[in-house]
TORSE-532101 format. One record per residue: residue number from 1; residue in one letter; y negated, z negated, x negated of N, C-alpha, C in turn. Coordinates in steps of 0.2 Angstrom, whole numbers, padded with zeros to 4 digits, always signed. Atoms other than C-alpha are relative to their C-alpha. Example, Ala and Ser with C-alpha at 12.3 -4.5 7.8 and 13.67 -1.06 7.14 Angstrom:
! residues 2
+-----+--------+-------+-------+-------+-------+-------+-------+-------+-------+-------+
: num : residu :   nc2 :   nc3 :   nc1 :  cac2 :  cac3 :  cac1 :   cc2 :   cc3 :   cc1 :
+-----+--------+-------+-------+-------+-------+-------+-------+-------+-------+-------+
:   1 :      A : +0006 : +0000 : -0004 : +0022 : -0039 : -0062 : -0006 : +0000 : -0004 :
:   2 :      S : +0006 : +0001 : +0004 : +0005 : -0036 : -0068 : -0005 : -0003 : +0004 :
+-----+--------+-------+-------+-------+-------+-------+-------+-------+-------+-------+
END
This chain:
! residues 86
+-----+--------+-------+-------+-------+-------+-------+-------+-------+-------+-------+
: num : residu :   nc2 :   nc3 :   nc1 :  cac2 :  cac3 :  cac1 :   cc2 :   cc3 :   cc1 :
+-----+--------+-------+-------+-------+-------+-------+-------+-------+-------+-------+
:   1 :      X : +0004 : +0005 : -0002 : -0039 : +0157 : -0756 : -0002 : -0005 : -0005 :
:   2 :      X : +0002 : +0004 : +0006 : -0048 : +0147 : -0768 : -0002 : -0009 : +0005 :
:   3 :      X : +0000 : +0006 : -0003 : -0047 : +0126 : -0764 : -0007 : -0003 : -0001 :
:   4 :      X : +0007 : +0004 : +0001 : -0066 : +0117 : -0761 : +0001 : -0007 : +0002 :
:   5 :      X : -0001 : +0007 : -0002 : -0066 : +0098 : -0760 : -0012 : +0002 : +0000 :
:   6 :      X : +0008 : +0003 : +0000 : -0084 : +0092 : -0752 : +0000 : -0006 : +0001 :
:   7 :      X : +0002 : +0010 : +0001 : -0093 : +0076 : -0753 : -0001 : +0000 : +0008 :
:   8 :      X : -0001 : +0005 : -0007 : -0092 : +0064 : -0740 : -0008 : +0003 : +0004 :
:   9 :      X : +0006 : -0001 : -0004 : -0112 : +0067 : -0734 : +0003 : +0009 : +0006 :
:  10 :      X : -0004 : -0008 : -0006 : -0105 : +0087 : -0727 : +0005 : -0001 : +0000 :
:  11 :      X : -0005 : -0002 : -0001 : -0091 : +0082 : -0720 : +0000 : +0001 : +0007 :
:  12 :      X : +0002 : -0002 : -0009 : -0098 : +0083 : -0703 : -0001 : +0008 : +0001 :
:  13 :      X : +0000 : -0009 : +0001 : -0099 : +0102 : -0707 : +0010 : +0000 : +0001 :
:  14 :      X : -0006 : -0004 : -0001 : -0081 : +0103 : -0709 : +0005 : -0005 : +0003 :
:  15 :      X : -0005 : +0000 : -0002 : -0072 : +0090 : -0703 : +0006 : -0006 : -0003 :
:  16 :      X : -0006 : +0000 : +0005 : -0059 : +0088 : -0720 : -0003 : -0001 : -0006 :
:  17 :      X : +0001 : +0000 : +0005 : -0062 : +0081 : -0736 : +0003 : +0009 : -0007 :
:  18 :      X : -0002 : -0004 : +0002 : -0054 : +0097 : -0744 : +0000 : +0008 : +0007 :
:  19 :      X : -0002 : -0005 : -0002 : -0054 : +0116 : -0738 : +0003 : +0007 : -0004 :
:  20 :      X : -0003 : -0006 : +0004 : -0050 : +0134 : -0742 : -0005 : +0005 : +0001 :
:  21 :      X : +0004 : -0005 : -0001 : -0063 : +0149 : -0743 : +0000 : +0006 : -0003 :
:  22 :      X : +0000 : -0006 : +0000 : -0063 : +0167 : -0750 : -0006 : +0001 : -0002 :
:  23 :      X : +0006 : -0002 : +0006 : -0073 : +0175 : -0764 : +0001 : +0000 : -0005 :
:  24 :      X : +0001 : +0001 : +0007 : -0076 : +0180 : -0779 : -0005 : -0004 : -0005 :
:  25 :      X : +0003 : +0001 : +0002 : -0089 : +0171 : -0783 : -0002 : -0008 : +0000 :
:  26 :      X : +0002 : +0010 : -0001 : -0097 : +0152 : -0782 : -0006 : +0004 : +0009 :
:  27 :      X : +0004 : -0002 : -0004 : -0111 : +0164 : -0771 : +0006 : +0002 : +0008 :
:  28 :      X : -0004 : -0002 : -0007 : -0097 : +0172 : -0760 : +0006 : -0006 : +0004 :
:  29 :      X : -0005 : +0006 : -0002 : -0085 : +0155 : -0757 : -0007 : -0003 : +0003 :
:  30 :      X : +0004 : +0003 : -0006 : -0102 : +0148 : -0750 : -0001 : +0003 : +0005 :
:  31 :      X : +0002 : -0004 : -0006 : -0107 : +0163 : -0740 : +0008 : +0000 : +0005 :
:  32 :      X : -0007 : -0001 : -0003 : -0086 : +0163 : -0733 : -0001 : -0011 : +0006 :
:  33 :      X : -0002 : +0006 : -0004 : -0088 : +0143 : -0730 : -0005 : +0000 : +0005 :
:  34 :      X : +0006 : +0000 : -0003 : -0106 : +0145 : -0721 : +0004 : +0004 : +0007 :
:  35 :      X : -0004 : -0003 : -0003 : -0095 : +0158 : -0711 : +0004 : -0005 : +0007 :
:  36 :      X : -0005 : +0004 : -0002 : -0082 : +0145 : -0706 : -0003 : -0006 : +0004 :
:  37 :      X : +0004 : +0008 : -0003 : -0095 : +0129 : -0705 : -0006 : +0001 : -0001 :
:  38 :      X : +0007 : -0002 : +0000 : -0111 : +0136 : -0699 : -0003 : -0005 : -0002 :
:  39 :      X : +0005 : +0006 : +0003 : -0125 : +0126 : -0709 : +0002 : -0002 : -0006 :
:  40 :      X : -0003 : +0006 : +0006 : -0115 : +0119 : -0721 : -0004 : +0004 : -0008 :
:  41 :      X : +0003 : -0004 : +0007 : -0122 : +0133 : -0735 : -0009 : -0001 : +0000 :
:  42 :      X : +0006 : +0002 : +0000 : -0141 : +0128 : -0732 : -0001 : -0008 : -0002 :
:  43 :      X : -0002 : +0004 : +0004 : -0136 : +0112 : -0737 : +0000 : -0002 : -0007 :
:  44 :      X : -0002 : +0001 : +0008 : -0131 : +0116 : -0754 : -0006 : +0005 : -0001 :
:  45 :      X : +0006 : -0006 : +0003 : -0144 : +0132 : -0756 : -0005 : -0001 : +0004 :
:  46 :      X : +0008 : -0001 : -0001 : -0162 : +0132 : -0753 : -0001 : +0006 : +0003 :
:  47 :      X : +0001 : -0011 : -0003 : -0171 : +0149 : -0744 : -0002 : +0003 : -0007 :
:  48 :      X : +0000 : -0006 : +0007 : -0172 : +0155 : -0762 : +0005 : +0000 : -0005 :
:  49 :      X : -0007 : +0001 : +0001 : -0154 : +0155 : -0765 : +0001 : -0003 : -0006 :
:  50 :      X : -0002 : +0002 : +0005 : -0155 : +0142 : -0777 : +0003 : -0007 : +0000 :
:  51 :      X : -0005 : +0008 : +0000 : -0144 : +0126 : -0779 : -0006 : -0005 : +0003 :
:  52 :      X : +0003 : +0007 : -0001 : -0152 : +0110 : -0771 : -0001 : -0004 : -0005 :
:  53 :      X : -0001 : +0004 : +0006 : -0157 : +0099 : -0785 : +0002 : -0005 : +0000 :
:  54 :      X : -0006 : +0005 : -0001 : -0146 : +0086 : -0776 : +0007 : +0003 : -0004 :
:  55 :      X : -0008 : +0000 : +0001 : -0130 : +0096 : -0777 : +0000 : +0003 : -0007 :
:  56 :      X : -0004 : -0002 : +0006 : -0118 : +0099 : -0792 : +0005 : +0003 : +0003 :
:  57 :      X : -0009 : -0004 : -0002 : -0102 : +0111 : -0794 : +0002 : +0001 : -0008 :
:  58 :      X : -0007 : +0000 : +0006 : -0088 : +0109 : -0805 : +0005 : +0004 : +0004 :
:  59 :      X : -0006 : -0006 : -0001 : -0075 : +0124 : -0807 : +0005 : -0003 : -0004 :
:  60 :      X : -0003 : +0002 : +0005 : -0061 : +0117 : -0814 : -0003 : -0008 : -0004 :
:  61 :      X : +0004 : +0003 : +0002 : -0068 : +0102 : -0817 : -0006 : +0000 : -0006 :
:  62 :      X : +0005 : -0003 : +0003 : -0082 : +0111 : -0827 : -0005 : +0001 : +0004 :
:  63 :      X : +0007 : -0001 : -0003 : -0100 : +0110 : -0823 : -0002 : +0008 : +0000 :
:  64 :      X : +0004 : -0007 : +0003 : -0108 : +0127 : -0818 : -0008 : -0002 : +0006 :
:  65 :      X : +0009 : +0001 : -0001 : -0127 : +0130 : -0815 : -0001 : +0008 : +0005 :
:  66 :      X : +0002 : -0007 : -0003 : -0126 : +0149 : -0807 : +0004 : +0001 : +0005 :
:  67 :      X : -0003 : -0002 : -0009 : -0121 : +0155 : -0789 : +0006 : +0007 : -0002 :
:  68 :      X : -0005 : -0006 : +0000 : -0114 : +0171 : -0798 : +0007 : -0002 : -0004 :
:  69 :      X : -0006 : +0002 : +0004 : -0101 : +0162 : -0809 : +0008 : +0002 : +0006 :
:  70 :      X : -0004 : -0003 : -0001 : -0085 : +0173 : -0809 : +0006 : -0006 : +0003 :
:  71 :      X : -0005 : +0003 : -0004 : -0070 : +0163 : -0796 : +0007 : +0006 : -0003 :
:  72 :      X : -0005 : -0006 : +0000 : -0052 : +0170 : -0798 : +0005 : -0008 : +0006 :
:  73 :      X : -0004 : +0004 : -0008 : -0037 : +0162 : -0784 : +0002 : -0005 : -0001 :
:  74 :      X : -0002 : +0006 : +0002 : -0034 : +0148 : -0795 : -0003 : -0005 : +0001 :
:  75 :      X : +0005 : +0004 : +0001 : -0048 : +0140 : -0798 : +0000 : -0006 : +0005 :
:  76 :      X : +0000 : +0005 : -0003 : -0052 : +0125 : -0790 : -0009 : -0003 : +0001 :
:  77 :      X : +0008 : -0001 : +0001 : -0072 : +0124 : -0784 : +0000 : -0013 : +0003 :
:  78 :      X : +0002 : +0008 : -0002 : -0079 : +0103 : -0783 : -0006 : -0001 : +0001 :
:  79 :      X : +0006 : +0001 : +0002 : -0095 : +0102 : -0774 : -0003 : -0009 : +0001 :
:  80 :      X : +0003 : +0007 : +0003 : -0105 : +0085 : -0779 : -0008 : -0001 : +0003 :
:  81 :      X : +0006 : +0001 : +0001 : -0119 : +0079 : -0771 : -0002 : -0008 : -0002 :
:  82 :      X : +0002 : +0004 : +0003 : -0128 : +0068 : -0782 : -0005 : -0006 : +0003 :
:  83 :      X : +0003 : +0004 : -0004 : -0137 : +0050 : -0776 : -0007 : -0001 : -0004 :
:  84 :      X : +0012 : +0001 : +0001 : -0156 : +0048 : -0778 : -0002 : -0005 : +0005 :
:  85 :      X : +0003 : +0006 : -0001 : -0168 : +0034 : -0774 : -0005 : -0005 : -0003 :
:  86 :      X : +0007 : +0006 : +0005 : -0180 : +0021 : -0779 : +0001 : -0006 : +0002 :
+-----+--------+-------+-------+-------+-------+-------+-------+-------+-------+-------+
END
């Protein structure tokens, strides 16, 4: 089980500033949480499976930009939605 911290806006999706989800991938720990907290992965991906230009994710406190970025059990996934406005 790989550990996901979400922002405060989704937490009405789960609930818990931190969870746990399953996958190898950044694509399969979303499709595992979507699972868990129906909606919550339309939030963070668009219907053409691309990141929201809101949100960010850090692996290890590293930025990544690709849904398929390799996961292993340790890793540590942070997702970030960022603030906009005028």
């Amino acid at each position: 089980m790989i550990k996901v911290l979400i922002p405060s806006p989704l937490l009405s999706y789960t609930g818990v500033p931190e969870v746990e989800a399953d996958g190898a991938s950044l694509a399969e720990i979303l499709e595992d949480l979507d699972r868990r907290y129906p909606g919550l992965r339309f939030r963070i991906v668009d219907e053409q499976d691309r990141m929201r230009r809101h949100m960010r994710f850090f692996i290890n406190s590293e930025q990544v930009f690709d849904l398929a970025h390799p996961l292993t059990p340790t890793d540590s996934v942070q997702i970030v939605q960022a603030l906009s406005g005028g």
